[in-house]
C-alpha positions as CSV (number, residue, x, y, z in Angstrom):
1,X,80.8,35.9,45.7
2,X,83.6,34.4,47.4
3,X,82.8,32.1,50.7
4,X,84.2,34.5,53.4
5,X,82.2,37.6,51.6
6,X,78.9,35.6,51.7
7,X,79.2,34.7,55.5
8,X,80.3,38.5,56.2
9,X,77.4,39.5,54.4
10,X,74.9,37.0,55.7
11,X,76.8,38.3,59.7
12,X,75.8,41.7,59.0
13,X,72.4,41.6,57.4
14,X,70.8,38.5,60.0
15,X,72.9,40.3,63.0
16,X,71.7,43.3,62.2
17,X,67.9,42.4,61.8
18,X,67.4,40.8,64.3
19,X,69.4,43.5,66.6
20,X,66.8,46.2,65.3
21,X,64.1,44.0,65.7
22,X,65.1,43.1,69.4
23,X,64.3,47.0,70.2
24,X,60.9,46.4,69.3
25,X,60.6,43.3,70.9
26,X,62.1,44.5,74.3
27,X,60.2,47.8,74.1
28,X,56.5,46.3,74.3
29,X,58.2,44.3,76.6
30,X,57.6,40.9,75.2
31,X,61.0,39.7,75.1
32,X,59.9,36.0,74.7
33,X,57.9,36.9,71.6
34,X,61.3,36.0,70.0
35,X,62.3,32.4,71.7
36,X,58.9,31.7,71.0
37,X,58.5,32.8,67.4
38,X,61.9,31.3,66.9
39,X,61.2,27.9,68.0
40,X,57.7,28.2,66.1
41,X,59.7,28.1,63.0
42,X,62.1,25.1,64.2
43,X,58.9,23.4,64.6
44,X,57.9,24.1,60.7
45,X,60.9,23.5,59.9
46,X,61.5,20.4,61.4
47,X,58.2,19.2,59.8
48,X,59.2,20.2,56.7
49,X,60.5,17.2,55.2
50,X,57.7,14.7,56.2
51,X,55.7,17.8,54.3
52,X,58.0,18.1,50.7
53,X,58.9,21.6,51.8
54,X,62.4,23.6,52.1
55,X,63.5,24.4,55.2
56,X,63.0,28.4,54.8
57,X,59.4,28.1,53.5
58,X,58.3,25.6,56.1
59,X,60.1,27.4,58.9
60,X,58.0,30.7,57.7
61,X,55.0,28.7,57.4
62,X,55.3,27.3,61.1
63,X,56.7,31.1,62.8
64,X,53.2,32.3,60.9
65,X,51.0,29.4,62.5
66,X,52.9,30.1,65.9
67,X,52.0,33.9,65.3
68,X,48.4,33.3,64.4
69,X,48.0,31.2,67.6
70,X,49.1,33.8,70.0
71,X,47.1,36.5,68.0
72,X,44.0,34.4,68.8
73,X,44.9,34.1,72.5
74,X,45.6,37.5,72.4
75,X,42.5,38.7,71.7
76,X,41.1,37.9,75.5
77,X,41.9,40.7,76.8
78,X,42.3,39.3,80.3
79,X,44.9,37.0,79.4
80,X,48.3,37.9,80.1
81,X,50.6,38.1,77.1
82,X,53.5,36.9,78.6
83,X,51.6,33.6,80.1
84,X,50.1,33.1,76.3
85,X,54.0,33.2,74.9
86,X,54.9,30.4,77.8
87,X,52.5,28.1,76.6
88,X,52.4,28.4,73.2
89,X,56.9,27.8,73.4
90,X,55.9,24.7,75.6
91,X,53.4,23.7,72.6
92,X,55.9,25.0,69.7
93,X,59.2,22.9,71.8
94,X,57.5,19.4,71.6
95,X,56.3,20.3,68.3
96,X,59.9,20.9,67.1
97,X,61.1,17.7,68.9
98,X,58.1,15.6,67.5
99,X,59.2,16.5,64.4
100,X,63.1,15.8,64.7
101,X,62.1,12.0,66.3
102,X,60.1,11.7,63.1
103,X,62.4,12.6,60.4
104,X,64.1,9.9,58.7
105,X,67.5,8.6,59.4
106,X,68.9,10.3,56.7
107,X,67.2,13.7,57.3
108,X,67.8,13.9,61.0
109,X,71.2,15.4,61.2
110,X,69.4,18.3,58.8
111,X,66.6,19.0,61.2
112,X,69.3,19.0,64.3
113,X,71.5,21.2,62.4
114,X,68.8,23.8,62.3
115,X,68.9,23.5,66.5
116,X,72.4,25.2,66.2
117,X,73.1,26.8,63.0
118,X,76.0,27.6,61.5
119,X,76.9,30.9,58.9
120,X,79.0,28.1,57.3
121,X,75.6,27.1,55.5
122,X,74.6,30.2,54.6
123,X,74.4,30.2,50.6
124,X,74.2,33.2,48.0
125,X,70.4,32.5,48.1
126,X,70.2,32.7,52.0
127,X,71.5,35.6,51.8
128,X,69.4,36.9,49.3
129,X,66.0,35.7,51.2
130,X,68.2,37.7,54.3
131,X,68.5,40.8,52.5
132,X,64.8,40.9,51.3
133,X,63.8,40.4,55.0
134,X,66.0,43.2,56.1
135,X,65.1,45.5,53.9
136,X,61.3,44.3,54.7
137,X,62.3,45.6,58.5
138,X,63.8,48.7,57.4
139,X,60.8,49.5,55.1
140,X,58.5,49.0,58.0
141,X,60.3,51.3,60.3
142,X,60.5,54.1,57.9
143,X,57.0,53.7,56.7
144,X,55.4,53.4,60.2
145,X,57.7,55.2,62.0
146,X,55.3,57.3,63.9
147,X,53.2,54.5,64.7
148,X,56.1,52.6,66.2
149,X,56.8,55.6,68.3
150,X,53.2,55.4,69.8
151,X,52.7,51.8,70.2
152,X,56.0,51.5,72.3
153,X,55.1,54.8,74.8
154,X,51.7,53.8,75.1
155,X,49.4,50.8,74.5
156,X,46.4,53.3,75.6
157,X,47.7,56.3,73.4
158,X,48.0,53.9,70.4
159,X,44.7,51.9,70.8
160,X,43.4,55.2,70.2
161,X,45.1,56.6,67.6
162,X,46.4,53.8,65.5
163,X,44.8,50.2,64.3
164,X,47.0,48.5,67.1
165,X,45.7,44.8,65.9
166,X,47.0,45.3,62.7
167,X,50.3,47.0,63.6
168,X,50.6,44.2,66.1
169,X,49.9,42.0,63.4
170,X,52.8,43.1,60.6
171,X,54.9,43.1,63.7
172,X,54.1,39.3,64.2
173,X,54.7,38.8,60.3
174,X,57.9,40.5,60.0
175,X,59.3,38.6,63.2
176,X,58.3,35.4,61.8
177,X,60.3,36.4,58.5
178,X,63.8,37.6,60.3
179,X,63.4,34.8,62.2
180,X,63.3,32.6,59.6
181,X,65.9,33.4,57.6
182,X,68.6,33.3,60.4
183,X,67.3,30.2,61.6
184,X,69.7,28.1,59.6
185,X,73.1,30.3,60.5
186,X,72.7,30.8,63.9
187,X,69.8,27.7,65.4
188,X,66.1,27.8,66.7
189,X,68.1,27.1,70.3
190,X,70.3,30.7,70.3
191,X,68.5,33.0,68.1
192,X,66.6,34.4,71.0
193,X,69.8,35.8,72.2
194,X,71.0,37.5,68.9
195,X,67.7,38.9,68.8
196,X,67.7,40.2,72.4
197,X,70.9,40.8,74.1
198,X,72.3,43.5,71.1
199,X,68.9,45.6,71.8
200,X,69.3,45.2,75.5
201,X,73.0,46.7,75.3
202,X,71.7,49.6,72.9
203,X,69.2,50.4,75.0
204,X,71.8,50.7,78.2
205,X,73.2,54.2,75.8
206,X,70.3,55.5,73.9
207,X,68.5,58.1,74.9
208,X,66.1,58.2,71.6
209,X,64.0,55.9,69.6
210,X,66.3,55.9,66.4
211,X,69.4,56.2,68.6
212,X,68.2,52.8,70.5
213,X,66.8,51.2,66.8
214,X,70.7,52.1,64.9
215,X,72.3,50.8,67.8
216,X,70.6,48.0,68.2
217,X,71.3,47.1,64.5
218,X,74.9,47.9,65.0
219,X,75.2,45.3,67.5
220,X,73.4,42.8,66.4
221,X,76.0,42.7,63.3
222,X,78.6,43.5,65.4
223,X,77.7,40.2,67.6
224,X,77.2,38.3,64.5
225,X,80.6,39.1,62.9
226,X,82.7,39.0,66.1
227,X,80.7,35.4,66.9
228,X,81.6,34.2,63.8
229,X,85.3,35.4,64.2
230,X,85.6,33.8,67.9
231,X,84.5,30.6,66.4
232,X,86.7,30.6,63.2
233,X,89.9,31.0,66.0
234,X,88.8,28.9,68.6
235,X,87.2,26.4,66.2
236,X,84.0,26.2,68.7
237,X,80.9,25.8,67.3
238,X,79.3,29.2,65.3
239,X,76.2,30.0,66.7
240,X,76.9,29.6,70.2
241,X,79.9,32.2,69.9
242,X,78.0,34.4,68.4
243,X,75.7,34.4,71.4
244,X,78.6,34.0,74.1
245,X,79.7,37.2,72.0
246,X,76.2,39.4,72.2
247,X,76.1,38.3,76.2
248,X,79.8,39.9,76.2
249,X,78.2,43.3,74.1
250,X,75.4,43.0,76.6
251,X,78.0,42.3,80.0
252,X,80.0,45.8,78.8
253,X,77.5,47.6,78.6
254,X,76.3,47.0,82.3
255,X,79.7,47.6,83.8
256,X,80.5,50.9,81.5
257,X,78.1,52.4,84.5
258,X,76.2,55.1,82.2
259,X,72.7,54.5,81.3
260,X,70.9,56.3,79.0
261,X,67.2,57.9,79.9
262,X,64.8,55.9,78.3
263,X,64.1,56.1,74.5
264,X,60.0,55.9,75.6
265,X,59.4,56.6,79.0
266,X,56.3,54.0,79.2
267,X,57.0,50.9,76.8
268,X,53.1,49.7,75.9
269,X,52.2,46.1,75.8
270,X,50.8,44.0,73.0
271,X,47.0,44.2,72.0
């Protein structure tokens, strides 16, 4: 596979992950589940040298410990979700920048790398590990479609008819593993945008659930692959076109003046 075939490829499949999983993600409302899980796995991953590990498994390893934190905070009730995910990114940042202070000299530039990303790293095994986490998403949408449906119109509704802690769970799973995979082309710093702004412009024109999830994925890639294109021409750095693009997607959508009825009418919240 040529160079420019593997960065198209690795555009479309981590744009278009993390677009679909930004519907999810803005639907329970949580929108800093993803800045938070992102910088969870910086923080693995910046540890992962003092630890003899590759940057994709300790980056997994550390958005899975970041995830089983907030589970456990989550399961007081009386805590708000959104406070839990503000102090657990506080706890995950100085991780992250512990870890970068302690690398060696010779590793350093590595670890900061990851800060920014760049789909001029991307290798046919990244995108490999990106396509099994993609197809991972897509697998979990159709298997649980139904279940999705509920848990995003209504915590209540779902508590009651679903196991919400464990749906919650895989949710926190497969975010940890899109996550992780793009964290190298587009940088623990900007992935929360790529993640959120394609689902927030989606959701500005769809008026159902598979509408908002198919668009969300389209932009995401679309973000990705025009990012990557602004960058190549203006010869500014990758990942931060690619977010100055999905703020653009996001910015059209706002002034095209139609908005969609909602895809659920009431978005639940996290167990």
């Amino acid at each position: 596979m040529s160079l420019w075939a593997t960065i198209a490829l690795a555009a479309v499949l981590g744009g278009a992950s993390a677009g679909a999983l930004g519907v999810w993600v803005t639907g329970l409302r949580m929108p800093f589940l993803a800045v938070f899980t992102a910088h969870a796995a910086l923080a693995g991953a910046a540890f992962g040298p003092h630890l003899g590990l590759g940057t994709t498994a300790a980056g997994f390893a550390g958005a899975l410990a970041g995830a089983g934190l907030l589970a456990f905070l989550l399961r007081h009730r009386d805590l708000d979700p959104n406070a839990a995910l503000g102090s657990l990114f506080s706890l995950m940042l100085g991780v992250a920048f512990l870890g970068i202070g302690l690398a060696p000299a010779g590793q350093k530039a590595g670890v900061l790398q990851l800060l920014w990303g760049s789909l001029l790293l991307v290798t046919p095994a990244h995108v490999a590990r990106m396509a099994v986490a993609a197809a991972a998403l897509a697998a979990f949408a159709f298997l649980f479609d139904k279940e999705l449906r509920v848990l995003l119109y209504s915590r209540s509704l779902a508590a009651a008819a679903i196991p919400l802690r464990r749906m919650f769970a895989a949710l926190l799973v497969l975010a940890a593993a899109v996550i992780t995979v793009n964290l190298e082309a587009v940088g623990g710093l900007l992935l929360y945008s790529l993640i959120v702004n394609p689902a927030v412009a989606a959701l500005r024109f769809a008026r159902t659930y598979p509408a908002a999830l198919g668009g969300g994925a389209a932009l995401g890639a679309l973000s990705a692959l025009g990012g990557f294109g602004a960058a190549w021409v203006l010869n500014w750095p990758v990942g931060a076109c690619i977010v100055l693009f999905s703020s653009g997607v996001v910015a059209a959508a706002s002034l095209s003046g139609r908005r969609a009825a909602p895809a659920s009418p009431s978005p639940g919240s996290p167990p």
